[in-house]
N, CA and C of each residue as an Amber inpcrd file, in Angstrom:
protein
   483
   0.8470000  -1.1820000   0.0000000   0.0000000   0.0000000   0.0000000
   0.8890000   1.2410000   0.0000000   0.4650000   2.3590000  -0.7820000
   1.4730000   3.6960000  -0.5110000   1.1470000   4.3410000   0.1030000
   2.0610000   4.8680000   0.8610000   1.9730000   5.8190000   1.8970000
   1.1160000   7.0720000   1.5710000   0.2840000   7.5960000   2.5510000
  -0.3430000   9.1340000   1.9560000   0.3550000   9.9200000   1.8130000
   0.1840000  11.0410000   1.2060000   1.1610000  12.6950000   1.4790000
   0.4750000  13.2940000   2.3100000   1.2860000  13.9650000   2.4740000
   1.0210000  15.1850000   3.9260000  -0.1600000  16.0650000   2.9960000
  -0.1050000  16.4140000   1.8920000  -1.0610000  16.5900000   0.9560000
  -2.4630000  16.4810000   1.1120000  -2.3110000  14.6010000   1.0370000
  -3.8800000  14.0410000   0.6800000  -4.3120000  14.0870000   1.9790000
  -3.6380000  13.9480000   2.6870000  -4.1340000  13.6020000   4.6090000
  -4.9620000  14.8370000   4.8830000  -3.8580000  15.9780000   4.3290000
  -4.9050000  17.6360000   4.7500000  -6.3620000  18.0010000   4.1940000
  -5.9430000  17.1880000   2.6180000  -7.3170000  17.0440000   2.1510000
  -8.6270000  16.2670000   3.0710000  -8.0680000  14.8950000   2.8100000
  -8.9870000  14.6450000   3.4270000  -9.5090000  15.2600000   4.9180000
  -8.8920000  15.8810000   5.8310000  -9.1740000  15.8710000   6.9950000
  -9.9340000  17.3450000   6.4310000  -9.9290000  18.1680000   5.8080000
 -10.5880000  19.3760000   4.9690000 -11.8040000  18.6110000   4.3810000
 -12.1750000  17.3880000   3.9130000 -13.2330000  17.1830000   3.0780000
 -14.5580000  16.7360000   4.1160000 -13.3410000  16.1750000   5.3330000
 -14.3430000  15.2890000   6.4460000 -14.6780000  16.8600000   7.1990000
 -14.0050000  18.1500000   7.6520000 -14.8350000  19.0910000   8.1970000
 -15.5260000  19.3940000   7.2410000 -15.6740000  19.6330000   6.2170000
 -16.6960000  20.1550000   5.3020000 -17.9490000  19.7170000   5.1970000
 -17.6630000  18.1770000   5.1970000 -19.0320000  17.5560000   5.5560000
 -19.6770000  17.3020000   7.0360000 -19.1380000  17.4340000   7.6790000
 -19.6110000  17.9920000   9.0070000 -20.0770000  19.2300000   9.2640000
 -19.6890000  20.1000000   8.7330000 -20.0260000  21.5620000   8.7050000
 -21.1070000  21.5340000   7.5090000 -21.4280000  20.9140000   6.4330000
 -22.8680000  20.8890000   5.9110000 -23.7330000  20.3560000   6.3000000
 -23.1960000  19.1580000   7.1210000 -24.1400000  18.4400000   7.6540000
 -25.5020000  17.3630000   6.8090000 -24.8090000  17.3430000   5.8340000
 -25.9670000  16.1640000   4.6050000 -25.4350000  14.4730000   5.1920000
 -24.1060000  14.2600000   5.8720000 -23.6660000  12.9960000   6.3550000
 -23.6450000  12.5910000   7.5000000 -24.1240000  13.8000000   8.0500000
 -23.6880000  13.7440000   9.3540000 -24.5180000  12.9490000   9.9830000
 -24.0590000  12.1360000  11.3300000 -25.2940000  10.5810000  11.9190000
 -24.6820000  11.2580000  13.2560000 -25.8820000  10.2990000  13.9360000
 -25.4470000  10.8330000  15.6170000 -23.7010000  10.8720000  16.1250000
 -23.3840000   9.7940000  16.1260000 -21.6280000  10.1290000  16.2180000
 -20.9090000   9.5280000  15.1950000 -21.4620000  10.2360000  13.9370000
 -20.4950000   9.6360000  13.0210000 -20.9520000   9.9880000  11.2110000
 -20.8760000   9.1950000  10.4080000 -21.5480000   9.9000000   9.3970000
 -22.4720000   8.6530000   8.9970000 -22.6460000   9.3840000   8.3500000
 -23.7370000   8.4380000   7.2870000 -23.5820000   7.3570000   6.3160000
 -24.0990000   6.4100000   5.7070000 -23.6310000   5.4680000   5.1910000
 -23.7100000   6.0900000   3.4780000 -22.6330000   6.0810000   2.3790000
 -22.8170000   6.8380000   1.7830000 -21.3420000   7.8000000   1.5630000
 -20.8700000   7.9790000   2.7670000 -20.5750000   9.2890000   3.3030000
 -18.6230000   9.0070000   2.3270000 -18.3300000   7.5490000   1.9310000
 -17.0910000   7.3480000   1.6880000 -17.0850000   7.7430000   0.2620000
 -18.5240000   7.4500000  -0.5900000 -17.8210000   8.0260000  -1.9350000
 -18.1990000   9.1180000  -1.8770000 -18.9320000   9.9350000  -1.3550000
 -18.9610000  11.4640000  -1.3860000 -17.2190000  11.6000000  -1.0950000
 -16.6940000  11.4140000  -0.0720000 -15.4770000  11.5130000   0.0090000
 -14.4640000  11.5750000  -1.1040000 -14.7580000   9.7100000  -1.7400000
 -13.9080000   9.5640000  -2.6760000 -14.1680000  10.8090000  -4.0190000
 -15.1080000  11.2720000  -4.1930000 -15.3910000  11.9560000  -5.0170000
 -15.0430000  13.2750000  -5.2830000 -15.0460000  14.2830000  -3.4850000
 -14.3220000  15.1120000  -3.0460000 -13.2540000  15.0010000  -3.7180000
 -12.6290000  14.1140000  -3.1260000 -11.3450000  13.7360000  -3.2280000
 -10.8210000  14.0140000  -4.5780000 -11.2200000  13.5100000  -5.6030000
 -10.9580000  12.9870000  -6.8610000 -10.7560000  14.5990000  -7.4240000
 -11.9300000  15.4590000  -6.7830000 -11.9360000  17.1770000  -7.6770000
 -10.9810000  18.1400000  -6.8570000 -10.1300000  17.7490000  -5.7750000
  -9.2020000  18.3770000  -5.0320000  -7.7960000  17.4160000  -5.6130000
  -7.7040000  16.4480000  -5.9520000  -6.4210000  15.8460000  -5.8460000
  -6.8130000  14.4610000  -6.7330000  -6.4380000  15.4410000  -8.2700000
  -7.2250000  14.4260000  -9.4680000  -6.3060000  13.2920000  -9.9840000
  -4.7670000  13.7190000  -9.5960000  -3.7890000  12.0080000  -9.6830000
  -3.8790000  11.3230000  -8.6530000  -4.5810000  11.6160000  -7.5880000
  -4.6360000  10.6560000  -6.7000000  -4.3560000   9.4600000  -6.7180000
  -5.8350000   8.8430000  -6.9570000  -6.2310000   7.1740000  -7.4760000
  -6.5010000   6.8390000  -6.0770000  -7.0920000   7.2870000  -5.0830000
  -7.6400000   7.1020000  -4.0620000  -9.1570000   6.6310000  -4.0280000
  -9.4550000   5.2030000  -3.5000000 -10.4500000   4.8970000  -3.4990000
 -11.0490000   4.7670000  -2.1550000 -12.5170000   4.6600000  -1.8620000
 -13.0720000   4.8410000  -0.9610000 -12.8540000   3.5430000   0.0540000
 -12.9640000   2.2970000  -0.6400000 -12.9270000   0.9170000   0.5290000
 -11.4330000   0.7710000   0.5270000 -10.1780000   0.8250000   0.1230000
  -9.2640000  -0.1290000   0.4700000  -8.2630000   1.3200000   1.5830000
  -8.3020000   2.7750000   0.7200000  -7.4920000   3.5900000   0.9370000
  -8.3560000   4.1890000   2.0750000  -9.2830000   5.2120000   1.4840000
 -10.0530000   6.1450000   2.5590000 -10.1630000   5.7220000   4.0140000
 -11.3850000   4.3740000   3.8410000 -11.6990000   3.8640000   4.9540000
 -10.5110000   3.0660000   6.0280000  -9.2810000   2.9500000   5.3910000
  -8.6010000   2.4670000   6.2980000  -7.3670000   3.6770000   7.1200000
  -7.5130000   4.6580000   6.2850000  -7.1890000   5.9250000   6.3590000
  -7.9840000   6.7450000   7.9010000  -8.8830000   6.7560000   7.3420000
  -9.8060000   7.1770000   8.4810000 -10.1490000   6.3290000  10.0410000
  -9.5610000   5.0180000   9.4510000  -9.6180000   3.8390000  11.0080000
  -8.4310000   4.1400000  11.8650000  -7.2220000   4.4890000  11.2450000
  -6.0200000   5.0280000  11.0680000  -6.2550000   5.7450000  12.3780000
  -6.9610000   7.1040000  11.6430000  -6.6760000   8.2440000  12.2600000
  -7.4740000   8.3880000  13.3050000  -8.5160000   7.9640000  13.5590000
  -9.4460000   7.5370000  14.8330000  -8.4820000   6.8570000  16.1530000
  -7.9540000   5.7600000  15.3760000  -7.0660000   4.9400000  16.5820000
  -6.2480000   6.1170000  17.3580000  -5.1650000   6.6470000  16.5170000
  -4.1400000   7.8050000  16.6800000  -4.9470000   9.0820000  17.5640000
  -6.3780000   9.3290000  17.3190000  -6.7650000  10.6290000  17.6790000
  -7.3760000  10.1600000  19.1710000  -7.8510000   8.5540000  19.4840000
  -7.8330000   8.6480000  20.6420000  -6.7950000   8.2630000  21.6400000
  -5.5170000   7.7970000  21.1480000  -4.3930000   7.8460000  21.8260000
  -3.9050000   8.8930000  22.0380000  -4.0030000   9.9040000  21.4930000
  -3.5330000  11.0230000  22.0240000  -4.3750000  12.0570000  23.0390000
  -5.8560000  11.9390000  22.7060000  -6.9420000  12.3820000  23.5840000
  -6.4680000  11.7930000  25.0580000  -6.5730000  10.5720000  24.8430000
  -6.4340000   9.4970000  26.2120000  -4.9120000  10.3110000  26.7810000
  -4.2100000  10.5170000  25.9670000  -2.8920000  11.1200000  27.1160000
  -2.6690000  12.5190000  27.4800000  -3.4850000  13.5180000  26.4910000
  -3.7780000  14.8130000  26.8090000  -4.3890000  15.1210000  27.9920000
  -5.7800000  14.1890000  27.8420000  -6.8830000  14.5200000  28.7180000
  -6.6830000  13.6880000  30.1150000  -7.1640000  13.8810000  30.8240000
  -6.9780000  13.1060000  32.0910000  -7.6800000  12.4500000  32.6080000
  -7.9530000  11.1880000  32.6380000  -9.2130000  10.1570000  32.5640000
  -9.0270000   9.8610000  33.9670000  -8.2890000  10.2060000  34.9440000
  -8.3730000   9.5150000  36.2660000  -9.6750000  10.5900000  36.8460000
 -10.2200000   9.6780000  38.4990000 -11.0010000  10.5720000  38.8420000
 -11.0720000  10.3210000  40.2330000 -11.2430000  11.3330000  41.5300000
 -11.3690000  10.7430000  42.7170000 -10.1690000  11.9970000  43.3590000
 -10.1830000  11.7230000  44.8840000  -9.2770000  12.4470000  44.9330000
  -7.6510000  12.2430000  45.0220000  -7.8500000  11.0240000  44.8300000
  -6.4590000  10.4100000  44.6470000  -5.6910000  10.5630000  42.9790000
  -6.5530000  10.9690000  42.3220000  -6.2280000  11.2670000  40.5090000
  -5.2540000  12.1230000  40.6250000  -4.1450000  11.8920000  39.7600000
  -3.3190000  13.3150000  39.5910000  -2.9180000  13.2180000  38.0200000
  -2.8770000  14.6390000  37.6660000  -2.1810000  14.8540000  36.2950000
  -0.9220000  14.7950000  35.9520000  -0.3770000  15.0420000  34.6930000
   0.7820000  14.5780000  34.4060000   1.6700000  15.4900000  34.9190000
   1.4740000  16.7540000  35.3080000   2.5470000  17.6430000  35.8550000
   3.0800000  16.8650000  37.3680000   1.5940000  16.8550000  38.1920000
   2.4790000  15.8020000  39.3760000   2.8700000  14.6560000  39.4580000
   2.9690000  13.7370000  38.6970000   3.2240000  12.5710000  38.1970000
   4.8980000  12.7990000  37.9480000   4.7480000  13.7980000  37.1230000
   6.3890000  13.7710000  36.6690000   7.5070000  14.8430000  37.8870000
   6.6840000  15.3360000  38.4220000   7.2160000  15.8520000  39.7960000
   7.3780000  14.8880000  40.9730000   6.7700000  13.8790000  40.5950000
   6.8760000  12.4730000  41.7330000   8.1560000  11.8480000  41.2720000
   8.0470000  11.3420000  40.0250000   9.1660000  10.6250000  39.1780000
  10.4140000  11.5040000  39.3310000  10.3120000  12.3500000  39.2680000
  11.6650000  13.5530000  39.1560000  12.2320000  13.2100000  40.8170000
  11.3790000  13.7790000  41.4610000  11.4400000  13.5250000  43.0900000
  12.0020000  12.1530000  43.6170000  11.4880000  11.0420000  43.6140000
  11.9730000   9.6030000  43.1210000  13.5740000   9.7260000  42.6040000
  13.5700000  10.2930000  41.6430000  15.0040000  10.4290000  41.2820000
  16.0000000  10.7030000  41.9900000  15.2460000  11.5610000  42.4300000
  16.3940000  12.9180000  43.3060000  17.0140000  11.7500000  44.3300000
  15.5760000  11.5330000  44.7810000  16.1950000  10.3300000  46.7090000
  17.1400000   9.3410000  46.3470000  16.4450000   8.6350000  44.9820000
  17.3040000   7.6510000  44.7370000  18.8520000   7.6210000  44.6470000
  18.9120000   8.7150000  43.9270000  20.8500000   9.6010000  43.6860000
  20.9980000  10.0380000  45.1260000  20.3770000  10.7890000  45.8930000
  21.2610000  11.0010000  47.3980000  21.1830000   9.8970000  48.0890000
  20.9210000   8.3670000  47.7750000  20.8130000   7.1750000  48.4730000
  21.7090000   6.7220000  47.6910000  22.3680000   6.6850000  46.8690000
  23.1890000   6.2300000  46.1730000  24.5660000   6.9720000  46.7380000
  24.1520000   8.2410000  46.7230000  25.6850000   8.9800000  46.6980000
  25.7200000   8.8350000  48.6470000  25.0200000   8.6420000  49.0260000
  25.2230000   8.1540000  50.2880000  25.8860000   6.4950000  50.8700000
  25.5470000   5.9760000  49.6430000  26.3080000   4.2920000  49.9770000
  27.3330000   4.5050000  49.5400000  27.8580000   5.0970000  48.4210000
  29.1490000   5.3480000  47.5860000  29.8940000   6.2900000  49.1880000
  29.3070000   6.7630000  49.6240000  30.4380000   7.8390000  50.4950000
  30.3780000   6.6560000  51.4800000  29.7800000   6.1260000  52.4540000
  30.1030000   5.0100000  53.0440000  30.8010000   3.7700000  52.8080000
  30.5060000   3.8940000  51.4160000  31.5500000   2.4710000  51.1860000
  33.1810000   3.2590000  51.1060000  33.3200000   4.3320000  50.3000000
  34.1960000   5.1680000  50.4010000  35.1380000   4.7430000  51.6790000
  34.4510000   5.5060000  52.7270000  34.5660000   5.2650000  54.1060000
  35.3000000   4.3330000  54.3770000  34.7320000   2.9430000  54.2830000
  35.1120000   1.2310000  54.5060000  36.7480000   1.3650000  53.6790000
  36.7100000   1.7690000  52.6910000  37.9110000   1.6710000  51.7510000
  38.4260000   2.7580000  51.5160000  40.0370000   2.9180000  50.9580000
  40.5860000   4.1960000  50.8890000  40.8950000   4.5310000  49.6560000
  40.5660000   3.3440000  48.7660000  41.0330000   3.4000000  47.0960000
  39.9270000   3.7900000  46.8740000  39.5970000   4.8800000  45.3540000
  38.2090000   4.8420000  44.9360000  38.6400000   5.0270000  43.1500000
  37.9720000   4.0670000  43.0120000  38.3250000   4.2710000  41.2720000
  37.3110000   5.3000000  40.5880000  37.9760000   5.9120000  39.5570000
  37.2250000   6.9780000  38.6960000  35.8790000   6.4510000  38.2950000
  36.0760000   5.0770000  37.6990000  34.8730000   4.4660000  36.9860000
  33.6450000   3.9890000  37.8910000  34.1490000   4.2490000  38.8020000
  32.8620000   3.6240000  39.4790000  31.9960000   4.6690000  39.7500000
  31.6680000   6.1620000  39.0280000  31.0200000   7.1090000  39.4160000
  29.4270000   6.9730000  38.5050000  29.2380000   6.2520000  37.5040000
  28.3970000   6.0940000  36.6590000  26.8730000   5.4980000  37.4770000
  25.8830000   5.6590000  36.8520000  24.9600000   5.1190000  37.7840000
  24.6060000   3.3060000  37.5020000  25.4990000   3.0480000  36.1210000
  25.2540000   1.6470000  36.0650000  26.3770000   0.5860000  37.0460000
  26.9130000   1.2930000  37.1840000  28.2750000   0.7820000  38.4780000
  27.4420000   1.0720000  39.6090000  27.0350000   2.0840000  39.9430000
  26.4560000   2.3250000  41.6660000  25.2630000   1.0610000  41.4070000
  24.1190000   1.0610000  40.2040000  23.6490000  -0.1690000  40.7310000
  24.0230000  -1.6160000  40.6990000  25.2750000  -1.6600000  40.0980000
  25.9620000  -2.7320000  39.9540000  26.8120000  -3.0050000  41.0460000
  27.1770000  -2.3330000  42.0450000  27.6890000  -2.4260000  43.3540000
  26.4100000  -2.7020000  44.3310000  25.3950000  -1.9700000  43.8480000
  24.4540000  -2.1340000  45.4540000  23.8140000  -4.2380000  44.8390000
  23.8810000  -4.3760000  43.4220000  23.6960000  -5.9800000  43.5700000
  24.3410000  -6.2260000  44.3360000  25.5670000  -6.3550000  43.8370000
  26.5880000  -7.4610000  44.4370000  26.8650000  -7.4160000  45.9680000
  26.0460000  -6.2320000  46.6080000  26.2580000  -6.0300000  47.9750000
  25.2790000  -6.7860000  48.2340000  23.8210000  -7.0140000  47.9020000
  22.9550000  -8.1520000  48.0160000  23.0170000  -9.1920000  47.9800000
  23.4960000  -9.2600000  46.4820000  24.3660000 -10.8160000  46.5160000
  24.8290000 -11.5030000  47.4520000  25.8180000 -10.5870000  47.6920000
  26.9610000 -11.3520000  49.2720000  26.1730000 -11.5590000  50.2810000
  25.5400000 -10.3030000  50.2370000  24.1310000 -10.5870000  52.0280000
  23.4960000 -12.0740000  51.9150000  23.3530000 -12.3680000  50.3550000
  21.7530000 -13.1390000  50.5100000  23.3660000 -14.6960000  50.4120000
  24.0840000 -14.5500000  49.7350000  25.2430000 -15.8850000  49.9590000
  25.5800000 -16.2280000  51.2510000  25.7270000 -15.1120000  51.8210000
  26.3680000 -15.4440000  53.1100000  24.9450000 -15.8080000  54.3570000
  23.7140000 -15.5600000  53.5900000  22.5420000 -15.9770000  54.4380000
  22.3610000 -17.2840000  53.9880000  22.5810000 -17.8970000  52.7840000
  23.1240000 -18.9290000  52.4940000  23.1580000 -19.9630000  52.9350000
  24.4440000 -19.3740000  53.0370000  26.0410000 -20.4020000  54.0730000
  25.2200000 -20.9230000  55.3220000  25.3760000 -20.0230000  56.1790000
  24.8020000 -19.8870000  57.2520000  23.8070000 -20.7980000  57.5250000
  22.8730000 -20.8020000  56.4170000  21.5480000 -21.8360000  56.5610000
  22.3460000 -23.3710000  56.3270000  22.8620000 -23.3770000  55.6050000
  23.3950000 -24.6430000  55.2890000  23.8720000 -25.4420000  55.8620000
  25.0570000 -24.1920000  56.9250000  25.8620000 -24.9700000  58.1550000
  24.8440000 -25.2310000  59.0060000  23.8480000 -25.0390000  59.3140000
  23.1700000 -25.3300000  60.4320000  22.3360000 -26.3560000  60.1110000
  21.8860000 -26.6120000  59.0360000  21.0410000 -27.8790000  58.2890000
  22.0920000 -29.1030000  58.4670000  23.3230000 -28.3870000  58.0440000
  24.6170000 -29.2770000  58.9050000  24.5300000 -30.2210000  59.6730000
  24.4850000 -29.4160000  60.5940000  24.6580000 -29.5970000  62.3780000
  23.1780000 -30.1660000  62.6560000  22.7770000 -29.7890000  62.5200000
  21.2860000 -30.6930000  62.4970000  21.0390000 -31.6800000  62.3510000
  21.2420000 -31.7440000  60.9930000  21.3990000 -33.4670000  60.1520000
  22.5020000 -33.9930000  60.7810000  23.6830000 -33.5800000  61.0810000
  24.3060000 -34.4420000  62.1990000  23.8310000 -35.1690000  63.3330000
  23.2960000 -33.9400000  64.2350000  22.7570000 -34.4280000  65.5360000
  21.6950000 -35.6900000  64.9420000  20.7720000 -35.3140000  64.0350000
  19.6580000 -36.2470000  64.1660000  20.4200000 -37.8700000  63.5740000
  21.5240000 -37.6280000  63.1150000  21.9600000 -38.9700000  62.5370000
  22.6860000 -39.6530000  63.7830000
């Protein structure tokens, strides 16, 4: 299928207010049946090399742009409700905020580990190293919780033998 032009798209979206604004197609939310070769026909006396037809091009054109116009409605508009709803300005003031703690919790383990040790390498200032240090600090916690379990399943299974 070929792509539209920025062209035919303006057209059409010019042919569909026009017929809304005459109102001969117009149906409760939507148009009338009918309403695609008036289109195609429009069409044909605005943009006569076209070769735009009403079932394969128009109508899938127009399914197109429906999908697209309520994905963007849906993220403009703000569908939450209650008093717990918030818009995208505080949302991204949360996320930003979030950020912030996360980096002074970071740059707070980095200065403590600092602390523990007196070497500090350049490379380890990146944030994929700081979370690649706070694993492996888990790691060891959850190995050495481990161990621990093991030796005592040990000693256990000893005694009971």
């Amino acid at each position: 299928m070929v792509p539209w032009t920025s062209n035919e798209e303006t057209k059409l979206v010019e042919e569909l207010v026009n017929m809304t604004n005459a109102g001969g197609f117009k149906a409760d939310n939507g148009f009338k049946s009918g309403y695609l070769q008036h289109l195609e026909q429009a069409l044909k006396q605005s943009l006569s090399n076209s070769g735009l037809l009403n079932k394969p091009h128009i109508e899938s054109k127009i399914k197109t742009m429906k999908k697209y116009w309520q994905c963007v409605y849906d993220m403009v508009n703000d569908r939450a409700q209650g008093n717990r709803a918030r818009d995208f300005m505080e949302m991204e003031q949360e996320v930003n905020l979030e950020e912030e703690t996360q980096d002074s919790d970071d740059d707070f383990l980095d200065l403590e580990e600092v602390s523990r040790t007196t070497v500090v390498q350049h490379d380890e200032t990146s944030p994929s190293v700081r979370s690649k240090k706070r694993k492996n600090r888990s790691d060891e916690g959850f190995n050495k919780s481990a161990g621990l379990v093991t030796e005592s399943l040990k000693k256990i299974s000893k005694d009971l033998s």
